[in-house]
C-alpha positions as CSV (number, residue, x, y, z in Angstrom):
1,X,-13.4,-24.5,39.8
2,X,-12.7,-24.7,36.3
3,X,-9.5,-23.6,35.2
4,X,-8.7,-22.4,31.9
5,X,-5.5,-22.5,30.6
6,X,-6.2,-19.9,27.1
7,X,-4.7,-20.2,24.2
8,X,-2.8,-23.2,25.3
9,X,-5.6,-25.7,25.0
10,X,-5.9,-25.1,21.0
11,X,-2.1,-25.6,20.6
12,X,-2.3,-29.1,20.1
13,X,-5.1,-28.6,16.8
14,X,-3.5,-25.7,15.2
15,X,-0.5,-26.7,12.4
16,X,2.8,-25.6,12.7
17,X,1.9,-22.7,9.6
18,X,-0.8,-21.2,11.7
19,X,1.4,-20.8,15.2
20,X,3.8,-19.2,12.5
21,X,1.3,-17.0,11.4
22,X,-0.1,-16.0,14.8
23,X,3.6,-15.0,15.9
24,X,3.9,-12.9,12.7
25,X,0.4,-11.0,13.6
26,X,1.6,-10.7,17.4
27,X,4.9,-8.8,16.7
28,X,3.0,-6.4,14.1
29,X,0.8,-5.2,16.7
30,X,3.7,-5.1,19.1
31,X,6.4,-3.3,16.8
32,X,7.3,0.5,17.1
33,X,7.1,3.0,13.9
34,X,10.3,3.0,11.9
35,X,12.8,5.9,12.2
36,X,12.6,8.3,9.0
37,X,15.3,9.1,7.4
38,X,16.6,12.7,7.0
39,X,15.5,12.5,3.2
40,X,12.2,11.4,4.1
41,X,11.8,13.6,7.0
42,X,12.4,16.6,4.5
43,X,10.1,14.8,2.1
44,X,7.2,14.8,3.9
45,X,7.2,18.4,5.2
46,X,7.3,19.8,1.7
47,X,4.3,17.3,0.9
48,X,2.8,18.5,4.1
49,X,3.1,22.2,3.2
50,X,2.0,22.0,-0.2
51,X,-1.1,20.5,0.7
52,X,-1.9,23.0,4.0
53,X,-0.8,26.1,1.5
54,X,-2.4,24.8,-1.8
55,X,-5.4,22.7,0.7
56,X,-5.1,19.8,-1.5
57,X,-6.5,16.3,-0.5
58,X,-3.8,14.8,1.1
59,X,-3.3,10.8,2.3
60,X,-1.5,10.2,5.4
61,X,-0.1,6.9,7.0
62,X,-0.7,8.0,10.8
63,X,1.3,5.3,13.2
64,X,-1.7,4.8,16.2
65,X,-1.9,2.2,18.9
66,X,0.1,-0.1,17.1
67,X,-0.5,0.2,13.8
68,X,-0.7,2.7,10.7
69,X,-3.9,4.0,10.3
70,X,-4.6,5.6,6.4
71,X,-6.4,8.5,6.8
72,X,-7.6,10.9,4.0
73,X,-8.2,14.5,3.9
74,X,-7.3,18.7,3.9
75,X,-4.9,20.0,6.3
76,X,-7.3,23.1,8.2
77,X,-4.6,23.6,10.3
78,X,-0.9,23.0,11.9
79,X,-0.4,23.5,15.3
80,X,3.6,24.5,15.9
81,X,2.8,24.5,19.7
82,X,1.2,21.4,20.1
83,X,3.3,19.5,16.8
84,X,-0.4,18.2,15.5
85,X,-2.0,18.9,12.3
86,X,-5.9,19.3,11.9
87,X,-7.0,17.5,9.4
88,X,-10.5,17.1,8.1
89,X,-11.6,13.8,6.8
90,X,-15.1,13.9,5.6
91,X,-16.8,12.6,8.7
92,X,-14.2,14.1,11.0
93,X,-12.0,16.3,12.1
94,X,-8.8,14.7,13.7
95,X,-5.9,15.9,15.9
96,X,-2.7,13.9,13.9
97,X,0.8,14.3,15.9
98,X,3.1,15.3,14.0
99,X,5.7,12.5,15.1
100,X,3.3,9.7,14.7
101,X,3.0,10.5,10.8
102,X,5.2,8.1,8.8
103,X,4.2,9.0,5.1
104,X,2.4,11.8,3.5
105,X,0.7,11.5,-0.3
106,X,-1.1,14.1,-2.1
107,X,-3.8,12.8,-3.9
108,X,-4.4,12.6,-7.3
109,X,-6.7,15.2,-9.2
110,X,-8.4,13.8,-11.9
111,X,-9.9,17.1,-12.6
112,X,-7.5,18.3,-14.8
């Protein structure tokens, strides 16, 4: 029976920089979202309600499965009973928790 001992076996080949680098890439997957701050809390719901009332585009850095996800769209809906926006990207249209959002853009209009 072969036994395979994973990533240890490369170890020995990889430099110093690249275990660095791989430990660095590990703990970003692993870390939790940062706590907002009061400001920013209050920052983003006025963002947030500008966009649903005016339906501007709006960018939002959603924190999912470990990482931020940049999604880009119009607010169709928010869901007070459920804390979750709808928001319609132009392929989809996705459930965002309100909790998981950490930042909240409106998006340019270079209409005007």
């Amino acid at each position: 029976m072969i036994k395979d001992r994973g990533n240890i076996k490369w170890a020995s080949m990889m430099m110093p920089e690249h275990l660095d680098l791989l430990r660095e890439c590990k703990e970003v997957y692993t870390a939790q979202p940062r706590e907002l701050t009061e400001w920013e809390l209050e920052e983003l719901q006025q963002t947030i309600d500008i966009a649903y009332h005016q339906q501007q585009d709006l960018q939002l850095n959603v924190w999912n499965d470990g990482k931020i996800m940049h999604w880009t769209g119009i607010i169709h809906a928010i869901n007070l009973s459920t804390n979750e926006l709808l928001l319609e990207t132009l392929l989809t249209t996705r459930r965002v928790p309100i909790h998981h959002i950490q930042s909240a853009q409106l998006e340019a209009d270079y209409y005007d």
